[in-house]
C-alpha positions as CSV (number, residue, x, y, z in Angstrom):
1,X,2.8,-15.4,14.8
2,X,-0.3,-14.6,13.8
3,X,-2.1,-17.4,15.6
4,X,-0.6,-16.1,18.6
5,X,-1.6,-12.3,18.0
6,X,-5.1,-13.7,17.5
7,X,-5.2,-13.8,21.8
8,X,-5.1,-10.1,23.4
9,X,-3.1,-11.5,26.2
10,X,0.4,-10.7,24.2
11,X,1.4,-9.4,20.8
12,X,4.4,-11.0,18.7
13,X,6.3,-8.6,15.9
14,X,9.0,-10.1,13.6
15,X,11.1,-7.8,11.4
16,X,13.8,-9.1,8.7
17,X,16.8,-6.6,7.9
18,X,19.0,-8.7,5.5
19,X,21.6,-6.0,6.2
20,X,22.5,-7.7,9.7
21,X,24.1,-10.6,7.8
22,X,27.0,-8.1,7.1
23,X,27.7,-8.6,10.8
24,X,28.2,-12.4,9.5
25,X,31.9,-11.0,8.0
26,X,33.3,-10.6,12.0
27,X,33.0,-14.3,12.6
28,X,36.7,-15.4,10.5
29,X,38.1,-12.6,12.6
30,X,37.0,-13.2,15.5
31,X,37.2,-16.9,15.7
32,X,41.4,-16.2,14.8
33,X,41.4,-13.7,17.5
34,X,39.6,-16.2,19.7
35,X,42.1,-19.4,19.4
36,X,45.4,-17.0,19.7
37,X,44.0,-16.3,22.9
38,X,42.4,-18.8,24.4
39,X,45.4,-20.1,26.1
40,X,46.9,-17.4,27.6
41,X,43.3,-16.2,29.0
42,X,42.5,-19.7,30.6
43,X,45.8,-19.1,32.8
44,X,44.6,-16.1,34.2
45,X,40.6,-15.8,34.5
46,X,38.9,-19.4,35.9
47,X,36.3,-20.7,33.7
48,X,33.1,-19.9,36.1
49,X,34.1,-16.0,35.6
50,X,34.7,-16.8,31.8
51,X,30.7,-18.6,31.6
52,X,29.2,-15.6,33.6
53,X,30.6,-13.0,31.2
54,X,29.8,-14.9,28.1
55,X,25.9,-15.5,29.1
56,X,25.6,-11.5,29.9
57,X,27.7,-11.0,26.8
58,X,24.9,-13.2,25.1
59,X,21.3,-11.8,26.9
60,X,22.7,-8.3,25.8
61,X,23.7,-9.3,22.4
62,X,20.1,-10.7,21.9
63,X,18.9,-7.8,23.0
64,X,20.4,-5.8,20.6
65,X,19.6,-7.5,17.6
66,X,16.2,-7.9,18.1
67,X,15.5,-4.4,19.2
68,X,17.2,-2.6,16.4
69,X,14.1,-2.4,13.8
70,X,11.1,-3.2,16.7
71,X,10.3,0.6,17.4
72,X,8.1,1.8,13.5
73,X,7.0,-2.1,13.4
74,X,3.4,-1.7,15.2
75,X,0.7,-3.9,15.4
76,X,-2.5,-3.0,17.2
77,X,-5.2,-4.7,18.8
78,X,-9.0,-4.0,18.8
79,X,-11.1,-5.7,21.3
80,X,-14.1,-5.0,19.7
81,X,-15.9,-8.3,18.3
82,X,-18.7,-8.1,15.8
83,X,-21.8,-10.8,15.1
84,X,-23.6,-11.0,12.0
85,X,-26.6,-12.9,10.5
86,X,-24.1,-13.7,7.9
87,X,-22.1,-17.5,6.7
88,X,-18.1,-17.0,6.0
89,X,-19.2,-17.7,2.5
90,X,-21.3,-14.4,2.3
91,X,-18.7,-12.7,4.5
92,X,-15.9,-13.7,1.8
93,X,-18.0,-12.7,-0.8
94,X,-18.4,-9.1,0.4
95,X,-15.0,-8.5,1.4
96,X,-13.8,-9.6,-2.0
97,X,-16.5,-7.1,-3.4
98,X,-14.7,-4.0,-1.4
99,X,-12.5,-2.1,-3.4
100,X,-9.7,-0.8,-0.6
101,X,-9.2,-5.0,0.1
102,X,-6.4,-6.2,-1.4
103,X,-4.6,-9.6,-1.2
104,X,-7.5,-11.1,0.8
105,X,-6.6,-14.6,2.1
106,X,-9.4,-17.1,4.2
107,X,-7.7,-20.4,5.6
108,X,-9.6,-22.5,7.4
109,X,-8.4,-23.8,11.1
110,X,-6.5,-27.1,9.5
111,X,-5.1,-25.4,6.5
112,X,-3.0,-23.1,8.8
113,X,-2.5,-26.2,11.2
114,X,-2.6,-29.1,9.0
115,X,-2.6,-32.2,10.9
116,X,0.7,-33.7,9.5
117,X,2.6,-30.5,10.9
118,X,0.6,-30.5,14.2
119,X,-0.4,-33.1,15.4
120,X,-1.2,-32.3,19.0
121,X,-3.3,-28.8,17.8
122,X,-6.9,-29.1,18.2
123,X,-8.6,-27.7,15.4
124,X,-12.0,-26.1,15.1
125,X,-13.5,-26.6,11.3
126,X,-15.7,-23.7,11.7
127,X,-12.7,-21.2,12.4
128,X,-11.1,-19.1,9.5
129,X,-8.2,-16.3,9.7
130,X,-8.5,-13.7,7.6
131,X,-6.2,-10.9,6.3
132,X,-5.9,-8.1,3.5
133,X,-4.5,-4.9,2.8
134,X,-6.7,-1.9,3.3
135,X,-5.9,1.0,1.3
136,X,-5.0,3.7,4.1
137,X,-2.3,5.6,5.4
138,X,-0.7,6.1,8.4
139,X,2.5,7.5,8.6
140,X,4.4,5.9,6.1
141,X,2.2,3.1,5.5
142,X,-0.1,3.4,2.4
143,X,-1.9,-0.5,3.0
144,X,-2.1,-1.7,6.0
145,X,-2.5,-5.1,7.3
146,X,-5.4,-6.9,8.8
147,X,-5.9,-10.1,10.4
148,X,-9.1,-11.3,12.4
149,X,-10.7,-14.4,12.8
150,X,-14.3,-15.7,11.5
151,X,-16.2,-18.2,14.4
152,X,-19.0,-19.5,12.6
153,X,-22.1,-20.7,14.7
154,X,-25.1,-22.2,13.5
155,X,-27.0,-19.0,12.8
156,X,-24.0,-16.2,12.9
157,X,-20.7,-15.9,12.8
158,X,-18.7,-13.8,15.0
159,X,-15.7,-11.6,13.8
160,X,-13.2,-10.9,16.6
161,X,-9.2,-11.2,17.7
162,X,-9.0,-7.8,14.6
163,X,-5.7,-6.6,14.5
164,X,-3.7,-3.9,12.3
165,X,0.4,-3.8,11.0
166,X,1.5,-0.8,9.6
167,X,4.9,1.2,10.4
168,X,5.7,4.6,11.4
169,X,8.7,5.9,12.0
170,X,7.4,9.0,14.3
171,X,7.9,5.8,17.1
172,X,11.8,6.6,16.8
173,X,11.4,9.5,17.8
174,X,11.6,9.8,21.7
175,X,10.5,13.1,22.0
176,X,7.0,12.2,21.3
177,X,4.4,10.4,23.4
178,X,4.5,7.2,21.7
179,X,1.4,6.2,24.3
180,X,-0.7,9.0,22.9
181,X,0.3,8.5,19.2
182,X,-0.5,4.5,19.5
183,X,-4.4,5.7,21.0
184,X,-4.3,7.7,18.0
185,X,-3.6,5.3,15.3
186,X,-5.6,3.1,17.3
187,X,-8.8,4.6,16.9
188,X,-8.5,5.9,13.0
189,X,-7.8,2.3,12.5
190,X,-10.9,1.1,14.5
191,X,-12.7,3.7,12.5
192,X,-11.6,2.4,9.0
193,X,-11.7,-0.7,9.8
194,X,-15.5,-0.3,10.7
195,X,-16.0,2.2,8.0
196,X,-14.4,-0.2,5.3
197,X,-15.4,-3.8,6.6
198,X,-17.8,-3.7,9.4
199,X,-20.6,-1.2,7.6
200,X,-20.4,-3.2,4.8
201,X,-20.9,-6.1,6.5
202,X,-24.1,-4.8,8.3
203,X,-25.4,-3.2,4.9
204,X,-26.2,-7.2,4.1
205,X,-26.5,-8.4,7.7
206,X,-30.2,-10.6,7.5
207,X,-32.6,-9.4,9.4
């Protein structure tokens, strides 16, 4: 997932509610209710009517679970990309040096595709993902997530691919302009993100 939010072209969210295994209790039932009728039904409806009503049956069910905890999950993109006169060494050690960065991980390219697991994954040895908790609140979010990706070049390295997780529950809410409230969020998280990361960055960028 977070390989695949690294591209801007399409954003991936996953949310686990160990509560919709309750639903897991309907199966006994169901499968009981299920072989009592089976018979009878396959007198009356023929089984290409039966196939068509279980696949809508199935797109909408799908539909339904994976919608039910999607709306506060958001995860926001920034296109901006950043280059500094800096090595992911020096980058690493700054960040670690920042007190609102918690939990900071750096994996190099193979480590999150090792080359037993994926084999047919090109890897780049000079490409590292990144992501930490910054102390910051939105809504009812007190750290949120970041995840971005160091290139490093011969005489730079380039940050880009940023992105930010929080949740907000204000997104349930229909009456309000979820469009304008994203832009919102958005740009305060553009704006600590820069504040926190970036300016500290550039404070030891080389000359």
């Amino acid at each position: 997932i977070e390989f695949l939010n690294s591209f801007k072209f399409f954003r991936f969210g996953r949310t686990i509610d160990y509560s919709d295994l309750v639903a897991l209790a309907v199966l006994p039932v169901s499968y009981l209710f299920y072989s009592h009728k089976t018979q009878q039904e396959n007198k009356c409806f023929p089984m290409l009517i039966k196939r068509i009503a279980s696949t809508v049956i199935i797109l909408l069910s799908v539909f339904a679970f994976t919608a039910t905890q999607l709306v506060k999950d958001r995860s926001v993109y920034f296109e901006n990309e950043y280059k500094f006169s800096l090595s992911k060494s020096k980058i690493e050690n700054i960040l670690k040096q920042t007190n609102a960065i918690k939990k900071l991980k750096i994996r190099r390219d193979d480590e999150v595709f090792p080359r037993n697991e994926y084999p047919n994954v090109e890897v780049d040895l000079n490409t590292f993902f990144v992501d930490f908790y910054l102390e910051h609140q939105i809504c009812e979010t007190k750290n949120i997530k970041f995840s971005f990706l160091i290139e490093q070049k011969k005489d730079f390295s380039i940050i880009r691919a940023v992105s930010a997780d929080y949740v907000c529950e204000l997104f349930e809410d229909n009456s309000i302009n979820h469009n304008s409230l994203e832009n919102q969020h958005k740009q305060e998280l553009i704006d600590v993100f820069e504040r926190e990361v970036i300016e500290k960055l550039r404070q030891n960028n080389s000359p």
